[in-house]
DRENDO-1510 file (C-alpha; in Angstrom, 1 decimal, always signed):
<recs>
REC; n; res; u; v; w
REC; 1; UNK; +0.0; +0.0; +0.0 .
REC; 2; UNK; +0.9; +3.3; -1.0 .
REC; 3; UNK; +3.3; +5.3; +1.7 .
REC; 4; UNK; -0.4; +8.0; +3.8 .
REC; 5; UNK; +0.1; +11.6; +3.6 .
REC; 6; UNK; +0.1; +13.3; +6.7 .
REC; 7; UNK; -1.2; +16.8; +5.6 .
REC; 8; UNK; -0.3; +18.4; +8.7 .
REC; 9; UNK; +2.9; +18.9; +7.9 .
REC; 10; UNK; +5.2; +19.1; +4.5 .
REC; 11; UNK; +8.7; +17.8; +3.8 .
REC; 12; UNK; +11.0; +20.4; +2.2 .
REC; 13; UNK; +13.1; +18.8; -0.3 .
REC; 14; UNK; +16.8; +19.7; +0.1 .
REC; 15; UNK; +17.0; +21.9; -2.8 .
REC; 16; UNK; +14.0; +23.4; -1.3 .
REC; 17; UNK; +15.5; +24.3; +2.3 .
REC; 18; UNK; +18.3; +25.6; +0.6 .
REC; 19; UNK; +16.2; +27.9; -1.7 .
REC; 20; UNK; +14.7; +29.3; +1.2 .
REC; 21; UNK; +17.9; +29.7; +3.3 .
REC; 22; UNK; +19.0; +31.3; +0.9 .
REC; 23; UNK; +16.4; +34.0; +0.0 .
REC; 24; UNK; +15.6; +34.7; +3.3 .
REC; 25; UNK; +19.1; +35.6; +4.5 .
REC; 26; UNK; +19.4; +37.5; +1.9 .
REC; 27; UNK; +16.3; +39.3; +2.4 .
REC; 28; UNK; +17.3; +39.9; +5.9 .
REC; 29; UNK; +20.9; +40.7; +5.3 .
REC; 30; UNK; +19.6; +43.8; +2.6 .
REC; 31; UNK; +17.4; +45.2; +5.2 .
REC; 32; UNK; +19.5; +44.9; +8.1 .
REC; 33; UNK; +22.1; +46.5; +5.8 .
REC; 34; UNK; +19.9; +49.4; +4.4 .
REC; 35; UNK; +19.2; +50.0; +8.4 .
REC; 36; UNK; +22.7; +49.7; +9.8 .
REC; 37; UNK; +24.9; +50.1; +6.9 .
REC; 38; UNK; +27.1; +47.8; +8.5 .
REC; 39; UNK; +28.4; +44.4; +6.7 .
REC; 40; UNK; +28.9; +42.4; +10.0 .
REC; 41; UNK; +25.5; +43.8; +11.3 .
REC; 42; UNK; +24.1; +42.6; +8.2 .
REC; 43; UNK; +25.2; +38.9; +8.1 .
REC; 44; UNK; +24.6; +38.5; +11.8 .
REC; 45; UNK; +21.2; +39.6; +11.1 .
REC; 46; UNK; +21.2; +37.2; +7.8 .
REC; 47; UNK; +21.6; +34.1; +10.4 .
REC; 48; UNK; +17.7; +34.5; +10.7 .
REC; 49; UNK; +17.4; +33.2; +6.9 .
REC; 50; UNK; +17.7; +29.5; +9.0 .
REC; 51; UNK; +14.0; +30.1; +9.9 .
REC; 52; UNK; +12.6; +30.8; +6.5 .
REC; 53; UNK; +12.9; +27.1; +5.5 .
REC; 54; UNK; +9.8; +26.7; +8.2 .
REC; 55; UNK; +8.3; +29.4; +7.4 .
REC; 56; UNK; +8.0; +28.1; +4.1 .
REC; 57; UNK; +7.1; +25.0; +4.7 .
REC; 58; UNK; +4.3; +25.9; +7.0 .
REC; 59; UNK; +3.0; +27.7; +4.3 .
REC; 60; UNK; +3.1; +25.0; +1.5 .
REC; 61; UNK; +1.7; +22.6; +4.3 .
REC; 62; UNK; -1.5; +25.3; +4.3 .
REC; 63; UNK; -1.8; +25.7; +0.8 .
REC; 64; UNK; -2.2; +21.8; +0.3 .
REC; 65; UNK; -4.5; +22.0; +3.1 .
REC; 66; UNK; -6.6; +24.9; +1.1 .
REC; 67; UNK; -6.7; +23.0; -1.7 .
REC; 68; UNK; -7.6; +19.7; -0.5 .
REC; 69; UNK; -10.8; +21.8; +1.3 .
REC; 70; UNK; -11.8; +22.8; -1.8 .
REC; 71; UNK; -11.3; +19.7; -3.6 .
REC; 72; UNK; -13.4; +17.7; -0.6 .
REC; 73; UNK; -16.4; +20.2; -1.2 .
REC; 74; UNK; -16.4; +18.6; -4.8 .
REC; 75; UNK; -16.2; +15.6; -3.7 .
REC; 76; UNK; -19.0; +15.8; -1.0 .
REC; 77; UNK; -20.8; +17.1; -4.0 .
REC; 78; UNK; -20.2; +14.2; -6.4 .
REC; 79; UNK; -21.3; +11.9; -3.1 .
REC; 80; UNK; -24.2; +13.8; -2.9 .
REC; 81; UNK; -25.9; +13.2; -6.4 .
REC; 82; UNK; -24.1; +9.3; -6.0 .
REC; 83; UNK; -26.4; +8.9; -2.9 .
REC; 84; UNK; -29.4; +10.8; -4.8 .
REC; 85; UNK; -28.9; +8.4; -7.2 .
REC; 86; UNK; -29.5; +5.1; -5.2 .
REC; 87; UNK; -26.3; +4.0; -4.7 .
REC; 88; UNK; -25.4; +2.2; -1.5 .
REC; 89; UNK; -23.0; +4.3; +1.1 .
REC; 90; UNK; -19.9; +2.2; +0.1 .
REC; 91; UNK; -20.6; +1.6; -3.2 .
REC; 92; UNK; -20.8; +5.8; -3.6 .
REC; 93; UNK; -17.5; +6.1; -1.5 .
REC; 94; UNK; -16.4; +2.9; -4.3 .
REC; 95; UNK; -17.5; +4.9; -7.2 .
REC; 96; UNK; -16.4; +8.9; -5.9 .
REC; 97; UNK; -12.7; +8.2; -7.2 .
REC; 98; UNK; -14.5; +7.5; -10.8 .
REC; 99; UNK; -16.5; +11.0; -10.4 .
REC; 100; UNK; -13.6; +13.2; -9.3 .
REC; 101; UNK; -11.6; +12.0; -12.3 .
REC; 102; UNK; -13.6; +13.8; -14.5 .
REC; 103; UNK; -13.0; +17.1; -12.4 .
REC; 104; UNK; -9.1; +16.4; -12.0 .
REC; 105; UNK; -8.0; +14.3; -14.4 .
REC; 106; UNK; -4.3; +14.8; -13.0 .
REC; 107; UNK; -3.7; +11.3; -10.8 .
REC; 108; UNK; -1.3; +13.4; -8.2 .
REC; 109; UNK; -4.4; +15.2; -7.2 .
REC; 110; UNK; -4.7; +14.8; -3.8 .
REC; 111; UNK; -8.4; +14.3; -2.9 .
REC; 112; UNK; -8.3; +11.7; -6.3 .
REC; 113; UNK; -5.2; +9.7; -4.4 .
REC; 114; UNK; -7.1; +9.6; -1.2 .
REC; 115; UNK; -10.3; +8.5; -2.8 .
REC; 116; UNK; -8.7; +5.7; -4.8 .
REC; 117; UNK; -7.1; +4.6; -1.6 .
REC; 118; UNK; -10.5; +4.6; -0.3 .
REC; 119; UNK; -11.5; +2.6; -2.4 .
REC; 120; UNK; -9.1; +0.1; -2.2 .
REC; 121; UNK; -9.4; -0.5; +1.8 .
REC; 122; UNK; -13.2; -1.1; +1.3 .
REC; 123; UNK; -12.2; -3.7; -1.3 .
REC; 124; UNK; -9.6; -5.0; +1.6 .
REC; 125; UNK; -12.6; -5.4; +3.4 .
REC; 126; UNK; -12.2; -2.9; +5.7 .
REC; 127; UNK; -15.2; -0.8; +7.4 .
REC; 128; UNK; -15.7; +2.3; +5.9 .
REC; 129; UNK; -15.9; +4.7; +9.3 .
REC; 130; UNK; -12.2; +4.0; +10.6 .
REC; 131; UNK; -11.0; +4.6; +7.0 .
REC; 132; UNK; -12.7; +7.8; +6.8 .
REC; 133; UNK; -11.9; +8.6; +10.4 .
REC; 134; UNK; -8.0; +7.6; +9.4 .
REC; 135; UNK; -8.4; +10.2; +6.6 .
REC; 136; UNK; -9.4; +13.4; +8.9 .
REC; 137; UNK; -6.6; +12.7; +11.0 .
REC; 138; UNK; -4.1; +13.3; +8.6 .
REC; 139; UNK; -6.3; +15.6; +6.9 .
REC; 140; UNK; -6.4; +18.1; +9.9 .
REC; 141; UNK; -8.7; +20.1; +8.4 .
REC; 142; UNK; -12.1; +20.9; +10.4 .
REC; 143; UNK; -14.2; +20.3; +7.9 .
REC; 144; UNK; -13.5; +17.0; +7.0 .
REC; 145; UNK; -13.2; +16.2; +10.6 .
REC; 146; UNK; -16.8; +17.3; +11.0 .
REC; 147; UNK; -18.1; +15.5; +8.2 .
REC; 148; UNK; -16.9; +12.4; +9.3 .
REC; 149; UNK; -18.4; +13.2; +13.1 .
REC; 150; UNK; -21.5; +13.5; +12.0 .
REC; 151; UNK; -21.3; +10.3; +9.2 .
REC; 152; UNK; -20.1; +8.0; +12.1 .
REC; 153; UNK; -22.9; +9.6; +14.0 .
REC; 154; UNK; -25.5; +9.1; +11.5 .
REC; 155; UNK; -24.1; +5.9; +10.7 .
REC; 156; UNK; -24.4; +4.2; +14.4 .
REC; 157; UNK; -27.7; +6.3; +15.1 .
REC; 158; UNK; -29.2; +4.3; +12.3 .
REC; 159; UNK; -30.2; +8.0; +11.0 .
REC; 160; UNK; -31.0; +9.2; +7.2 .
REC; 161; UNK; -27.4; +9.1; +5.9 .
REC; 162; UNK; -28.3; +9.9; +2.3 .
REC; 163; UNK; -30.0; +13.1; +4.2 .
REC; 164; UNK; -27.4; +13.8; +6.5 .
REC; 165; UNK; -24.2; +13.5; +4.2 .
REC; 166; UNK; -26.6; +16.0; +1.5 .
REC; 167; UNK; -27.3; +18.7; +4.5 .
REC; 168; UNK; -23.7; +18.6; +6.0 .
REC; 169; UNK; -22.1; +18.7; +2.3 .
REC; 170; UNK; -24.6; +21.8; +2.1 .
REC; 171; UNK; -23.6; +23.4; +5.3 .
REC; 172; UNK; -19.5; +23.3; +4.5 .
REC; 173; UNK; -19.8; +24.2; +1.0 .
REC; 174; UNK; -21.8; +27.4; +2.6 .
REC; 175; UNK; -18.9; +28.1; +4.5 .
REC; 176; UNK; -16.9; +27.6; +1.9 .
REC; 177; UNK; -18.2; +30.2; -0.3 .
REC; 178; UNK; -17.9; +32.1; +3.0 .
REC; 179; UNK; -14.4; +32.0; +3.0 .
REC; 180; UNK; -13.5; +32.2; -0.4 .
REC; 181; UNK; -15.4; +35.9; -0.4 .
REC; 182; UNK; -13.6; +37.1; +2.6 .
REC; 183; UNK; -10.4; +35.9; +1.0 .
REC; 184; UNK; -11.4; +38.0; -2.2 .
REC; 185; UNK; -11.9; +40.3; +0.3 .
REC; 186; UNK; -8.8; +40.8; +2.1 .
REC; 187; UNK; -6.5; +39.8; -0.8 .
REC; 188; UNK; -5.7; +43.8; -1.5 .
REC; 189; UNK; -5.5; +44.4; +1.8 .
REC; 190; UNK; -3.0; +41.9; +2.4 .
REC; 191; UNK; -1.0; +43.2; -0.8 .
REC; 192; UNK; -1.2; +46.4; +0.3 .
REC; 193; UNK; +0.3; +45.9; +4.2 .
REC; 194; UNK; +2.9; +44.0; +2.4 .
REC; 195; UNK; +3.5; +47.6; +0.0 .
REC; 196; UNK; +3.2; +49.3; +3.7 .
REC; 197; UNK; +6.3; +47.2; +4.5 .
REC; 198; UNK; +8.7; +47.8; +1.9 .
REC; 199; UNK; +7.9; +50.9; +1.8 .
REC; 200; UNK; +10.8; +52.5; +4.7 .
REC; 201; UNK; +13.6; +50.5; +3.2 .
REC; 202; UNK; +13.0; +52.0; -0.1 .
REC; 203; UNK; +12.7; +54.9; +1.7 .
REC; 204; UNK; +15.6; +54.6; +3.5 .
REC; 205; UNK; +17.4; +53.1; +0.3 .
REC; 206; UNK; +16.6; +56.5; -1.1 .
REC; 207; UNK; +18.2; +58.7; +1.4 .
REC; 208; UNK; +21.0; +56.5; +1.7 .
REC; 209; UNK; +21.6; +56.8; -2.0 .
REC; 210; UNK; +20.7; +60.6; -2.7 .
REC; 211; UNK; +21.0; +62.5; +0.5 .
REC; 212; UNK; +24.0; +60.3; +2.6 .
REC; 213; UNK; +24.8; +63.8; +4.9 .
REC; 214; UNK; +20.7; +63.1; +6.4 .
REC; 215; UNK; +21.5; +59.7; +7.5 .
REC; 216; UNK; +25.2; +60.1; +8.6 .
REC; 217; UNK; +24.0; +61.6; +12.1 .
REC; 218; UNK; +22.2; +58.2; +12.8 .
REC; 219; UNK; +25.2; +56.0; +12.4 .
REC; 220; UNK; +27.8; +58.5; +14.6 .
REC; 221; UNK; +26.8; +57.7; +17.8 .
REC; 222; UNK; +25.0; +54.4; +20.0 .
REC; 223; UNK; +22.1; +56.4; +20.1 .
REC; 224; UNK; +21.4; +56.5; +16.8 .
REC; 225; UNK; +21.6; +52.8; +16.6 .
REC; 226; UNK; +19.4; +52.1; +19.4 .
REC; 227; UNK; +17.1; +54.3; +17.5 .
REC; 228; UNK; +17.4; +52.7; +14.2 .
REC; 229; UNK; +16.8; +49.6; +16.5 .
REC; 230; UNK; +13.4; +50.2; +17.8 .
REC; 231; UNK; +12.4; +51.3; +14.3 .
REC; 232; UNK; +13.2; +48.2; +12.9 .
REC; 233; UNK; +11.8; +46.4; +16.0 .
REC; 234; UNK; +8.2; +48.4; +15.9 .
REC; 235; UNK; +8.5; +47.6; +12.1 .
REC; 236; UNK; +8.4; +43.7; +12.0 .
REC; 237; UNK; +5.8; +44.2; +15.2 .
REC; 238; UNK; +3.5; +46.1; +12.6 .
REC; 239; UNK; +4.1; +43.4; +10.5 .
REC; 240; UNK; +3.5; +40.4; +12.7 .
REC; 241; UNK; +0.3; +42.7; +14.2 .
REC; 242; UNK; -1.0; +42.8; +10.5 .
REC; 243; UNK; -0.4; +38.5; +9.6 .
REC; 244; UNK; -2.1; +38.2; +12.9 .
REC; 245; UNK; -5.0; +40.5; +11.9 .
REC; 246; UNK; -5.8; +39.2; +8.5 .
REC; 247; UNK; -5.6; +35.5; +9.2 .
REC; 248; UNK; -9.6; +35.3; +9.7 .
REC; 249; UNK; -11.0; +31.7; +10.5 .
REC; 250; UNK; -14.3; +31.3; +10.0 .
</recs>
């Protein structure tokens, strides 16, 4: 059996982690520079490039995570008209990897891969509810955690599943559309706190380059260090403050 994604987390390659070393240091080594005009300053300061391969792989691990929500709203969808249809629970859960190939046709898809694995565990003769239940744990997404608490519900209740997988499909695909507004929403926001931010070293890059005798008083004395400093400490605050602020869950 083929090796289960755990899409809680995401493996960097090697060429990846080096990519994002790399970048970030130098990222943080131009504005440490532009701030401190100082090359030892600068590299110290670039050190904090070794974070960037995390940072970057948190952010691929969310990204798959986006996408597979979106891609499990189509399938719920698919599983919906199966049911409506008169299939049998397993044999719709059987039959869904047929479905999403029309919608993905690229086998690496990750909602296809987890379907067709699907698939092949109920052929294994395994019950349906742990392999579902083994799929929103490495999922770690809420929605298809909820789903499959109110399936096994339904399931063990003796309740209406055809009813209650079309009414919970209903409910996050609601939210979904939800959540894809606000992120239309937010998107110029977001591009314009991250203008906000490069803004002062451009600035700063512009004084440095055209008016050198403004600046020099800054780098003649401590002071002015400890003032460039705090600057540059309120400035990644503002930033962190506006990630913080625009990372709405609903």
């Amino acid at each position: 059996m083929q090796e289960l994604t755990d899409y809680r987390v995401y493996t960097l390659s090697k060429s990846q982690r080096a990519l994002a070393v790399a970048v970030g240091g130098l990222v943080v080594f131009a504005a440490a520079y532009l701030f401190y005009r100082s090359w030892i300053v600068a590299l110290l300061f670039a050190s904090a490039g070794l974070w960037a391969p995390r940072l970057w792989r948190d952010h691929l691990a969310e990204q798959r995570r986006q996408r597979l929500r979106l891609q499990f709203k189509e399938a719920l969808a698919s599983l919906t008209s199966s049911l409506a249809a008169g299939r049998s629970v397993e044999n719709a859960f059987r039959t869904l990897a047929d479905d999403l190939q029309l919608i993905y046709p690229d086998p690496k898809t990750d909602i296809l891969r987890e379907f067709i694995l699907i698939r092949i565990r109920l052929d294994n003769g395994e019950p349906l509810e742990p392999v579902l239940r083994n799929f929103s744990e490495r999922a770690g997404i809420e929605d298809v955690t909820n789903f499959v608490d109110v399936f096994a519900t339904g399931k063990r209740t003796g309740g209406d599943l055809v009813e209650i997988i079309r009414a919970t499909a209903q409910t996050i695909g609601e939210k979904l559309d939800i959540q894809l507004e606000i992120a239309v929403m937010i998107a110029q926001k977001k591009f314009e706190s991250r203008i906000m931010m490069v803004i002062p070293f451009v600035f700063l890059g512009f004084l440095a380059a055209t008016a050198p005798d403004y600046m020099a008083p800054l780098y003649a004395s401590p002071m002015g260090y400890v003032l460039l400093t705090v600057c540059l400490a309120v400035l990644t605050l503002c930033y962190w403050f506006m990630i913080r602020l625009m990372a709405i869950r609903i």
